[in-house]
C-alpha positions as a Markdown table, in Angstrom:
| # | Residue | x | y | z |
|---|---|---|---|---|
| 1 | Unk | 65.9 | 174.6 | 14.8 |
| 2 | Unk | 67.7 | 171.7 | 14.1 |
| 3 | Unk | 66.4 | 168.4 | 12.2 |
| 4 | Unk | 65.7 | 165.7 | 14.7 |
| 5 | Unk | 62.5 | 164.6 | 15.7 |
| 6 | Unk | 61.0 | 165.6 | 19.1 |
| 7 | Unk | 58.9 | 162.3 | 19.8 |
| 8 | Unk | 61.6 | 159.8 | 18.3 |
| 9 | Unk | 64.7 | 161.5 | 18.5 |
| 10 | Unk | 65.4 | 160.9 | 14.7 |
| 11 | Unk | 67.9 | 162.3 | 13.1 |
| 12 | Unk | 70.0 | 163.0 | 10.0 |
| 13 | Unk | 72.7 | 160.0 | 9.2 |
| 14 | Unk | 76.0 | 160.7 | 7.5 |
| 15 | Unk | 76.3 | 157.5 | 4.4 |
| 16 | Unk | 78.4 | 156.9 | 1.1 |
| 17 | Unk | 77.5 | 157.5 | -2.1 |
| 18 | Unk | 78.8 | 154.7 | -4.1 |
| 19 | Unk | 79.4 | 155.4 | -8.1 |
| 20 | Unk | 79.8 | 152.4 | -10.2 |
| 21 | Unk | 83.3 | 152.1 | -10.3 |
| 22 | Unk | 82.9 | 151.9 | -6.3 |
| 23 | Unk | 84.3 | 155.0 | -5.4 |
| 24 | Unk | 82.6 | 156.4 | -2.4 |
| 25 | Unk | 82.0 | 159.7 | -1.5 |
| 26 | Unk | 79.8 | 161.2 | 1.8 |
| 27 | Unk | 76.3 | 162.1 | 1.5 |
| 28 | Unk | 73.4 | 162.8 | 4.2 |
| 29 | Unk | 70.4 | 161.2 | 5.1 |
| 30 | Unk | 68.3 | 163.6 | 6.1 |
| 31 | Unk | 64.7 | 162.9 | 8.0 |
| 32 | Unk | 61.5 | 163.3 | 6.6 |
| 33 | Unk | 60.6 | 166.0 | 9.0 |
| 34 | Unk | 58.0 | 168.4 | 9.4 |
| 35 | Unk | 55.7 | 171.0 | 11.6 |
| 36 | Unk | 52.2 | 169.9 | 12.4 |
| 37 | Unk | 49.9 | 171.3 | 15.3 |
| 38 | Unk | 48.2 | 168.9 | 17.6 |
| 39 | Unk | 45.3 | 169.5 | 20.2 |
| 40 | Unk | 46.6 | 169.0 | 23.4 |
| 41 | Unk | 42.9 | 167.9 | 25.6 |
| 42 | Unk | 45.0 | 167.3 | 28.7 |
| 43 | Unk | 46.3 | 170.9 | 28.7 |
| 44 | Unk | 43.4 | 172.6 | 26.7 |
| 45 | Unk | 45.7 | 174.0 | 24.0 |
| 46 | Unk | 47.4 | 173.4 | 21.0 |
| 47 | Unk | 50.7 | 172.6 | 20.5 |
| 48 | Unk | 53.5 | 172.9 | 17.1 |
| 49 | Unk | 55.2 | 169.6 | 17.0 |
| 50 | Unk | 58.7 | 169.0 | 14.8 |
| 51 | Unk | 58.2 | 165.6 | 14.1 |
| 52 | Unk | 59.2 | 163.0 | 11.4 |
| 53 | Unk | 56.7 | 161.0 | 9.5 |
| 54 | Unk | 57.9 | 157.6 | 11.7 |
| 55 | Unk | 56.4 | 160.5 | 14.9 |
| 56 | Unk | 52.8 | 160.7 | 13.3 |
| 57 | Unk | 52.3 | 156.6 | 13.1 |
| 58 | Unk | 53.8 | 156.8 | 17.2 |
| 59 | Unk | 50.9 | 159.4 | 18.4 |
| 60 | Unk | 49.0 | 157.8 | 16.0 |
| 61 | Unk | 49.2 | 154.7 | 17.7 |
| 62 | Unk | 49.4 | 155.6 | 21.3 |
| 63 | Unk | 48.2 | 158.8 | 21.7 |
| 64 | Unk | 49.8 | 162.4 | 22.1 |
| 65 | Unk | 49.6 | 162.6 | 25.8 |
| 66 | Unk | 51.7 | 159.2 | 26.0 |
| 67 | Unk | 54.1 | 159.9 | 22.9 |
| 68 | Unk | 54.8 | 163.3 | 24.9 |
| 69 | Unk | 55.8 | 161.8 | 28.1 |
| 70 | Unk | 57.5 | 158.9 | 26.8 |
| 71 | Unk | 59.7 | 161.4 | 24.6 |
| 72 | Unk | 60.3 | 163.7 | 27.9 |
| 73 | Unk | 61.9 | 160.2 | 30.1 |
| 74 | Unk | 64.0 | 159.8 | 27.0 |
| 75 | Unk | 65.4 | 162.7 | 26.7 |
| 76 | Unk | 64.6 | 163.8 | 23.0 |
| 77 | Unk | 62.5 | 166.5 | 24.4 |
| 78 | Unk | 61.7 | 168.8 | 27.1 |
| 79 | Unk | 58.0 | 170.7 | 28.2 |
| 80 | Unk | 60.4 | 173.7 | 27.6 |
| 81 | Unk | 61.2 | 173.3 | 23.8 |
| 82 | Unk | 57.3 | 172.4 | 22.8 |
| 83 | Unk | 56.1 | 175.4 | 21.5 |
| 84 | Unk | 52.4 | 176.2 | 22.6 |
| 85 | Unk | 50.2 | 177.9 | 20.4 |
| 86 | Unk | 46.9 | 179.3 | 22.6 |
């Protein structure tokens, strides 16, 4: 599975590490990611989420049901790729 968030799309960035004599070498910023389960009440199931921390404070906010579809019109997910659990 790879690292990018399925409600915000997030992904890992590609930076420099600078030393002090300014020399710059690359480095990765990865995404604070992780896989949480959610009850889904619209579907009467729950669902395993890959989501970063940035994810939580969106279904936080405006509720799994909307963070789901407005993921799906943007493209970072599809109904295929969430995994349901029973």
């Amino acid at each position: 599975m790879s690292k990018i968030c399925q409600i915000t799309g997030k992904k890992a960035m590609i930076g420099c590490n600078v030393s002090h004599s300014k020399r710059r070498t690359k480095r990765h910023f990865d995404v604070n990611l992780f896989t949480k389960k959610f009850y889904y009440v619209e579907q009467d199931c729950w669902i395993s989420l890959s989501i970063s921390a940035s994810g939580l404070r969106v279904i936080n906010k405006i509720g799994l049901d909307a963070a789901l579809n407005q993921a799906v019109t943007k493209g970072y997910c599809d109904w295929k790729s969430i995994k349901v659990i029973g």
